[in-house]
Gaussian input, Z-matrix of N, CA and C with variables (Angstrom, degrees):
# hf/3-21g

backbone

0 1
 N
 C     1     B1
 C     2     B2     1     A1
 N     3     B3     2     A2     1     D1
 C     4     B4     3     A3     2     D2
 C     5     B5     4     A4     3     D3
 N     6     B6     5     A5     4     D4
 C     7     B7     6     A6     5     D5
 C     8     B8     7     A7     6     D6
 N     9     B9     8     A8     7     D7
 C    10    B10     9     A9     8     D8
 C    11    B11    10    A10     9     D9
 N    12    B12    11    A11    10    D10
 C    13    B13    12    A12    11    D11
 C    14    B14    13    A13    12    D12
 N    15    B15    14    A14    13    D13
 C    16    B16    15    A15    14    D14
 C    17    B17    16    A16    15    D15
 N    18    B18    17    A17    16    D16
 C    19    B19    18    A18    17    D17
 C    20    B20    19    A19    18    D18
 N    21    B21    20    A20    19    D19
 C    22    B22    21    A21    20    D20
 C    23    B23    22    A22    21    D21
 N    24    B24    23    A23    22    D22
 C    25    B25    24    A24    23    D23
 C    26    B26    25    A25    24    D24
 N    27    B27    26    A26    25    D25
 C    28    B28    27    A27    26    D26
 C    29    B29    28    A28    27    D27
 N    30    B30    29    A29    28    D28
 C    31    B31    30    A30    29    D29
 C    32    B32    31    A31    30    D30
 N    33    B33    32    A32    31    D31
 C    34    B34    33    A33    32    D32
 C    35    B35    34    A34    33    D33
 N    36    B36    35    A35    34    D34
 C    37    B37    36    A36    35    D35
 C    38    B38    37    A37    36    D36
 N    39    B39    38    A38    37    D37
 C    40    B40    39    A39    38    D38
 C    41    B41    40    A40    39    D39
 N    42    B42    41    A41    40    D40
 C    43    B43    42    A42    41    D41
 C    44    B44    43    A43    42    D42
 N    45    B45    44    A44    43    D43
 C    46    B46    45    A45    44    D44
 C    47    B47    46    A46    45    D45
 N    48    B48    47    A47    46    D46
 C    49    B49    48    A48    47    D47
 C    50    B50    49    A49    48    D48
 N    51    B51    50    A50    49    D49
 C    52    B52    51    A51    50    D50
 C    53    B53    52    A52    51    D51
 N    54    B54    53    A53    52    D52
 C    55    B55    54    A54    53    D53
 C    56    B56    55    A55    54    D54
 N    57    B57    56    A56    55    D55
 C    58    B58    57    A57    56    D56
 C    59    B59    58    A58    57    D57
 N    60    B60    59    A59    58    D58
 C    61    B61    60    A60    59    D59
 C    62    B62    61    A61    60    D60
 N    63    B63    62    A62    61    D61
 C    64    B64    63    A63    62    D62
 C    65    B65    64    A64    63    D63
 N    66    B66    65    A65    64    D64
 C    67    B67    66    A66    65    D65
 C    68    B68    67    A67    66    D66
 N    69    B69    68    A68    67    D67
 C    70    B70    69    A69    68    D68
 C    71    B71    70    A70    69    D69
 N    72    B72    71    A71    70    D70
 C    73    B73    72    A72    71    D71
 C    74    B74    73    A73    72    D72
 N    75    B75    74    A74    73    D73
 C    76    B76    75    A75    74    D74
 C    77    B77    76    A76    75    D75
 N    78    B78    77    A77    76    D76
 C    79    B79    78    A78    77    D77
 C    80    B80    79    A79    78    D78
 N    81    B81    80    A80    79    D79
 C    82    B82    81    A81    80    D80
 C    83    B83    82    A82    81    D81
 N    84    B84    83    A83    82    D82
 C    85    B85    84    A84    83    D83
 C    86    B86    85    A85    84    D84
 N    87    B87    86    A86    85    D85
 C    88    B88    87    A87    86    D86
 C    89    B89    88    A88    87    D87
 N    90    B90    89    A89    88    D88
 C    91    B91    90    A90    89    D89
 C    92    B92    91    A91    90    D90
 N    93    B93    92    A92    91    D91
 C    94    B94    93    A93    92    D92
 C    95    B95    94    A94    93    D93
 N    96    B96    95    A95    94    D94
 C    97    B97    96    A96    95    D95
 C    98    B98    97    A97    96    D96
 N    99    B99    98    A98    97    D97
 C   100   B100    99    A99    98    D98
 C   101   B101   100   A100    99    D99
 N   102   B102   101   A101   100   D100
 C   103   B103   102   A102   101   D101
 C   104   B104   103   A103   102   D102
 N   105   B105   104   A104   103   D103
 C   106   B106   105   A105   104   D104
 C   107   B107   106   A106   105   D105
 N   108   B108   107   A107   106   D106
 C   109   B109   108   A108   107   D107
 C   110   B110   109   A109   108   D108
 N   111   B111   110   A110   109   D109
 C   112   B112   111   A111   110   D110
 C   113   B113   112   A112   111   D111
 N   114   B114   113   A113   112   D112
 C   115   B115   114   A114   113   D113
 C   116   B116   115   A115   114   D114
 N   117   B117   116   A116   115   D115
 C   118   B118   117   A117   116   D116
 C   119   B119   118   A118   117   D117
 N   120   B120   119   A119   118   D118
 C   121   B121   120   A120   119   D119
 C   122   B122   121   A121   120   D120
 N   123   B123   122   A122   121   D121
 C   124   B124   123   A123   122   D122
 C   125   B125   124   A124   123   D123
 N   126   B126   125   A125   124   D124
 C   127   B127   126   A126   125   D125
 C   128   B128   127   A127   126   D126
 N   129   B129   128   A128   127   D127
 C   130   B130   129   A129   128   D128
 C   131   B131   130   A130   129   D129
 N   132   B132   131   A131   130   D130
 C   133   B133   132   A132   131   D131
 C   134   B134   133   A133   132   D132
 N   135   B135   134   A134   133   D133
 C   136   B136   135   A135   134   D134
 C   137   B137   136   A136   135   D135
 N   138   B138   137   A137   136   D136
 C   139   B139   138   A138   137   D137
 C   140   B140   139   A139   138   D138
 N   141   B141   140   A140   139   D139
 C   142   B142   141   A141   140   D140
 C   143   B143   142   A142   141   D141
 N   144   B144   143   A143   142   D142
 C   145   B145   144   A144   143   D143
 C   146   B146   145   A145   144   D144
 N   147   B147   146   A146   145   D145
 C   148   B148   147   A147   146   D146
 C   149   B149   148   A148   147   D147
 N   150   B150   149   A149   148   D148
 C   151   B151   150   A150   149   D149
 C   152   B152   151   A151   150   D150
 N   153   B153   152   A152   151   D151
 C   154   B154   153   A153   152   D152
 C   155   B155   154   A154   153   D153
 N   156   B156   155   A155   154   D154
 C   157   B157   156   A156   155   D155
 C   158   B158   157   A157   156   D156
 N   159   B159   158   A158   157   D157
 C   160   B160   159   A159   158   D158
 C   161   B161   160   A160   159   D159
 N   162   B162   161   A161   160   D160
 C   163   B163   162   A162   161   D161
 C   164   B164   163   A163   162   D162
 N   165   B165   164   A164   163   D163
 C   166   B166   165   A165   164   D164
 C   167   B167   166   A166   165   D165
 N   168   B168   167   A167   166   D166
 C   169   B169   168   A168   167   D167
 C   170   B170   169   A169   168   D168
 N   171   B171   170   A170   169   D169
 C   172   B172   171   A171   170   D170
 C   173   B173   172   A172   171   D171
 N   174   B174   173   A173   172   D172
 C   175   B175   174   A174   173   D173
 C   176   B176   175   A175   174   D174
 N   177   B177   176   A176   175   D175
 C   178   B178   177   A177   176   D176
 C   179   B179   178   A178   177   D177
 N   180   B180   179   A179   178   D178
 C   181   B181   180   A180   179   D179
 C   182   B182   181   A181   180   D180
 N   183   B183   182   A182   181   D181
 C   184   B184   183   A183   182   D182
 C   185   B185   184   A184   183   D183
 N   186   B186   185   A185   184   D184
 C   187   B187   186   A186   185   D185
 C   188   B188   187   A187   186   D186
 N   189   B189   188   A188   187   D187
 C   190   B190   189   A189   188   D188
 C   191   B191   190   A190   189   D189
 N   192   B192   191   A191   190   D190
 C   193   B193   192   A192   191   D191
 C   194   B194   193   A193   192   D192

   B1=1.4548
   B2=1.5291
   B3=1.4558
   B4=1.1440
   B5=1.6570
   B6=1.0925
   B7=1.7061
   B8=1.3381
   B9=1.5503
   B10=1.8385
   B11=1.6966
   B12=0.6241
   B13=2.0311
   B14=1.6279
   B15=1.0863
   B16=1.9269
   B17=1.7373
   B18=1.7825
   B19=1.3547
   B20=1.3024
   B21=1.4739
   B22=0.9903
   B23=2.0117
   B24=1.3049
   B25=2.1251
   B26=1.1384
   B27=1.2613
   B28=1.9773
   B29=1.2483
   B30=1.8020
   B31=1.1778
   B32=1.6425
   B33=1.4548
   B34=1.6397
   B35=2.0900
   B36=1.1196
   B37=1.8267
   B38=0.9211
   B39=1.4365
   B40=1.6858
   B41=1.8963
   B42=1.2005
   B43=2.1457
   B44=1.5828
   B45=1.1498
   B46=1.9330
   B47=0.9076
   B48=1.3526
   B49=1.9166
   B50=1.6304
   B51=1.6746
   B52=1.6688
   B53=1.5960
   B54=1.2910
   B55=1.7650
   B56=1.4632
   B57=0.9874
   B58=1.5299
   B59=1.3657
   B60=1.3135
   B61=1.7188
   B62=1.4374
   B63=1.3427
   B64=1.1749
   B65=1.3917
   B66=1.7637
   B67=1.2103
   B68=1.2332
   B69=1.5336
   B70=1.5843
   B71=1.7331
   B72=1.2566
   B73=1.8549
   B74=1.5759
   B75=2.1357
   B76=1.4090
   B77=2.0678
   B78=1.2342
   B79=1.8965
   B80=1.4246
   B81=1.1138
   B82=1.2416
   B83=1.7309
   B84=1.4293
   B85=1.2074
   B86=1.4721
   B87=1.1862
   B88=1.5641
   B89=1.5928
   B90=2.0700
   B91=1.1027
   B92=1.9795
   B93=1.1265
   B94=1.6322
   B95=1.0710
   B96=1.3634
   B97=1.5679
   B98=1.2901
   B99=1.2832
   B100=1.4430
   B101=1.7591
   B102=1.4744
   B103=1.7137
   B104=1.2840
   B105=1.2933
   B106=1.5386
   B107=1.4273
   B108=1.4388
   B109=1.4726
   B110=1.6514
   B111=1.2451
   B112=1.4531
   B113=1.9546
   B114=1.2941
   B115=1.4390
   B116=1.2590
   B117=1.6929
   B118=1.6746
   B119=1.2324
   B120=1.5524
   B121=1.5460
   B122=1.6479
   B123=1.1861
   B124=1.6762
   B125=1.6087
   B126=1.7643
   B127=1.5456
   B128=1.6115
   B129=1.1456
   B130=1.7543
   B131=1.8023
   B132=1.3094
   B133=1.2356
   B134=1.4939
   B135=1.3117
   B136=1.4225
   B137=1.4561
   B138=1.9052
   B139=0.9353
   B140=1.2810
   B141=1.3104
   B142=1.9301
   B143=1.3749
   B144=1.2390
   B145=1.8170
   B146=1.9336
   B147=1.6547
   B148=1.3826
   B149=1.7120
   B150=1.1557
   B151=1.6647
   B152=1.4582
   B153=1.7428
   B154=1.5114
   B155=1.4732
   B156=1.6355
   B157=1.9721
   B158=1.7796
   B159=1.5187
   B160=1.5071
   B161=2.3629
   B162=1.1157
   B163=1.4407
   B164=1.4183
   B165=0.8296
   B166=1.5758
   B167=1.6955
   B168=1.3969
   B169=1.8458
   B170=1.6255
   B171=1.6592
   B172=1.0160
   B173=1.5451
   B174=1.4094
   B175=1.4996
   B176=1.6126
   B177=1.1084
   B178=1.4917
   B179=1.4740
   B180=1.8068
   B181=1.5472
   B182=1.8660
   B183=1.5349
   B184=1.6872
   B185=1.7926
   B186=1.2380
   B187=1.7492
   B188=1.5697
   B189=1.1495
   B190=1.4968
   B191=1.3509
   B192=1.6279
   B193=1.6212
   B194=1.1415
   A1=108.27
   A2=120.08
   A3=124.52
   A4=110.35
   A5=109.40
   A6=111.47
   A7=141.60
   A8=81.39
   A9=124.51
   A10=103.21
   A11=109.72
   A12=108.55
   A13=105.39
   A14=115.70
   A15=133.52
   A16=79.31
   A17=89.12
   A18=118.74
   A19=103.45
   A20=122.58
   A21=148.59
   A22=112.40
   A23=65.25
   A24=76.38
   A25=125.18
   A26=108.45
   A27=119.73
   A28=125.82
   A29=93.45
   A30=82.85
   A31=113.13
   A32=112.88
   A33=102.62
   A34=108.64
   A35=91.24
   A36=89.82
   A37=130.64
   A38=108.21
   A39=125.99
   A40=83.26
   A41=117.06
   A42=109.81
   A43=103.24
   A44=106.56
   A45=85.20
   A46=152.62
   A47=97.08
   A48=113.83
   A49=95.58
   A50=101.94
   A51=99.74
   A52=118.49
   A53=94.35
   A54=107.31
   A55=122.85
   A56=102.20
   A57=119.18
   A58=113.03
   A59=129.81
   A60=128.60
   A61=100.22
   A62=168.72
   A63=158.59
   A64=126.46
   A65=104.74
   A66=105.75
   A67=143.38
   A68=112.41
   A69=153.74
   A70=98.16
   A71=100.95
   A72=104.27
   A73=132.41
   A74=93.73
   A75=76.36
   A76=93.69
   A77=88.03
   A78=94.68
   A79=107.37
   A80=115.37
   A81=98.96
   A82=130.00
   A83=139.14
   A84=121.03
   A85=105.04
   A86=121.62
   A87=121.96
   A88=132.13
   A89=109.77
   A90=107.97
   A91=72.11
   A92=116.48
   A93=122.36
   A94=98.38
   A95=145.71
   A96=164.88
   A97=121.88
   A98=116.02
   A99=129.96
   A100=106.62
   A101=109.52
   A102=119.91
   A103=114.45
   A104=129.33
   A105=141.59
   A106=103.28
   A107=125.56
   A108=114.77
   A109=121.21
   A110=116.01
   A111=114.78
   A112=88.25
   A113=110.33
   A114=98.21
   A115=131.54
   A116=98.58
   A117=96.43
   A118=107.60
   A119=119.22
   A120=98.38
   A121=106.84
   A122=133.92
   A123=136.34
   A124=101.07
   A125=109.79
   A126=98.03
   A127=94.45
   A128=108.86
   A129=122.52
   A130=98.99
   A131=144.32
   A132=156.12
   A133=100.23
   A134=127.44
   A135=149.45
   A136=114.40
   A137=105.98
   A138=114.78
   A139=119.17
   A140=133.85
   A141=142.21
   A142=114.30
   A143=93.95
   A144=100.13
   A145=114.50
   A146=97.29
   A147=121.35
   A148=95.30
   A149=122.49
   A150=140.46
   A151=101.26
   A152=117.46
   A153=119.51
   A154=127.72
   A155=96.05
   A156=120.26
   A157=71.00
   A158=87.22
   A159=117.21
   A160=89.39
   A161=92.75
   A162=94.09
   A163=139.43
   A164=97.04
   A165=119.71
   A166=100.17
   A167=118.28
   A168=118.34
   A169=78.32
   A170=126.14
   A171=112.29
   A172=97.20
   A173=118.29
   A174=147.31
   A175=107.82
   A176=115.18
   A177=103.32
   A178=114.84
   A179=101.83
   A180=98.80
   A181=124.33
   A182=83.70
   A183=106.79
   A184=111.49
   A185=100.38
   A186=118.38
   A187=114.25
   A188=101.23
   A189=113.33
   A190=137.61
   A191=93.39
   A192=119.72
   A193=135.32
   D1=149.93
   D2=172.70
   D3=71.47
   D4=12.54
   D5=-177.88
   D6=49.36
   D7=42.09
   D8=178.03
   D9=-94.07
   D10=-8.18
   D11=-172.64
   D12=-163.57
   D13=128.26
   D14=169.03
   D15=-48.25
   D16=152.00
   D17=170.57
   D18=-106.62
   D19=175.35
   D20=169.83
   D21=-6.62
   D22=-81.31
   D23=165.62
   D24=-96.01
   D25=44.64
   D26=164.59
   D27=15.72
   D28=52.50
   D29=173.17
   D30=-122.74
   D31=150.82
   D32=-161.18
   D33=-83.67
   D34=179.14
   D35=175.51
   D36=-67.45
   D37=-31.05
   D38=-160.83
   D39=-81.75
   D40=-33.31
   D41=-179.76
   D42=-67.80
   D43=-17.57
   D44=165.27
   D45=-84.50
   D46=57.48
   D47=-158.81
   D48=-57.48
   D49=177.42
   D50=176.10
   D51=-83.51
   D52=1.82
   D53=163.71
   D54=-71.56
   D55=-37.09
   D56=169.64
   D57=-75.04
   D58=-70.56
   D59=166.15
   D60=-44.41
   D61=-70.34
   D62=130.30
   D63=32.10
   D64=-64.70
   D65=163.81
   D66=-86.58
   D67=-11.94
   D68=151.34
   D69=-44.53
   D70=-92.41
   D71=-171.30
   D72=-82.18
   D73=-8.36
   D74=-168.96
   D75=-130.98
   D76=26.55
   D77=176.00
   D78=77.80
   D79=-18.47
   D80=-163.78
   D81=-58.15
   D82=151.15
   D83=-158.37
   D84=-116.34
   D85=-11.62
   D86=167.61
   D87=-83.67
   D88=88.77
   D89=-136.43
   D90=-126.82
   D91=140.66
   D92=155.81
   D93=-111.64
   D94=125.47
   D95=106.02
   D96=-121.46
   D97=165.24
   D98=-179.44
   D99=-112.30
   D100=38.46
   D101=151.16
   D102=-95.42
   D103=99.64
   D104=164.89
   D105=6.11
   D106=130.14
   D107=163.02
   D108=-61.83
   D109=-15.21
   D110=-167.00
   D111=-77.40
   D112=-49.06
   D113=-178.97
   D114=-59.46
   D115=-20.87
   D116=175.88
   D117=-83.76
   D118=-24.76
   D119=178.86
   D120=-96.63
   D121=24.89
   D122=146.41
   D123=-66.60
   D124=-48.10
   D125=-159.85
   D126=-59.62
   D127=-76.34
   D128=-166.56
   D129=-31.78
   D130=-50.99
   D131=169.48
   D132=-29.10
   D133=-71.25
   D134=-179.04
   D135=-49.63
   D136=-50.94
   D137=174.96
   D138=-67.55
   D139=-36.47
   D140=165.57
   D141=-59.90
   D142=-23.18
   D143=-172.33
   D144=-81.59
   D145=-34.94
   D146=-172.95
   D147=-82.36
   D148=-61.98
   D149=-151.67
   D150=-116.14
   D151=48.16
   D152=167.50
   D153=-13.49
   D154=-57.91
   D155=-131.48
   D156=-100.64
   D157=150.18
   D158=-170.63
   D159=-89.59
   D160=55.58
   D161=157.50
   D162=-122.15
   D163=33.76
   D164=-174.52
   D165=-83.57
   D166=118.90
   D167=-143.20
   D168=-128.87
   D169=85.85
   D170=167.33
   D171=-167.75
   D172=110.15
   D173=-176.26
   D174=-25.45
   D175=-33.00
   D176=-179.51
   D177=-97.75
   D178=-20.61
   D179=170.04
   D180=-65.15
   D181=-44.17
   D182=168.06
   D183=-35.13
   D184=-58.90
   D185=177.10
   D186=-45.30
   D187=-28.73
   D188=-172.29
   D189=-91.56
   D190=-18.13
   D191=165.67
   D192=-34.61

């Protein structure tokens, strides 16, 4: 908690570039990091599963539809 200890999928803060949140919330597939693809597609998985409804109100997600 509080970003004292890796979570689940070890992954640190400084790996959440906006490439990563990008491909997490807004599909997008052009991601450079060195987080395993299986973990990025757990996050985004979790994230569709949690945040169904196509309401996500943010111009570049919109773009991506």
């Amino acid at each position: 908690i509080f970003g004292k200890e890796l979570g689940p999928a070890n992954v640190k803060p400084e790996q959440m570039t906006l490439e990563v949140w990008d491909y997490v919330f807004c599909r997008s597939e052009d991601v450079d990091t060195d987080i395993p693809k299986s973990t990025l597609e757990s996050l985004r998985r979790n994230f569709e599963y949690w945040y169904p409804l196509e309401a996500r109100h943010c111009s570049a997600c919109s773009s991506n539809s």
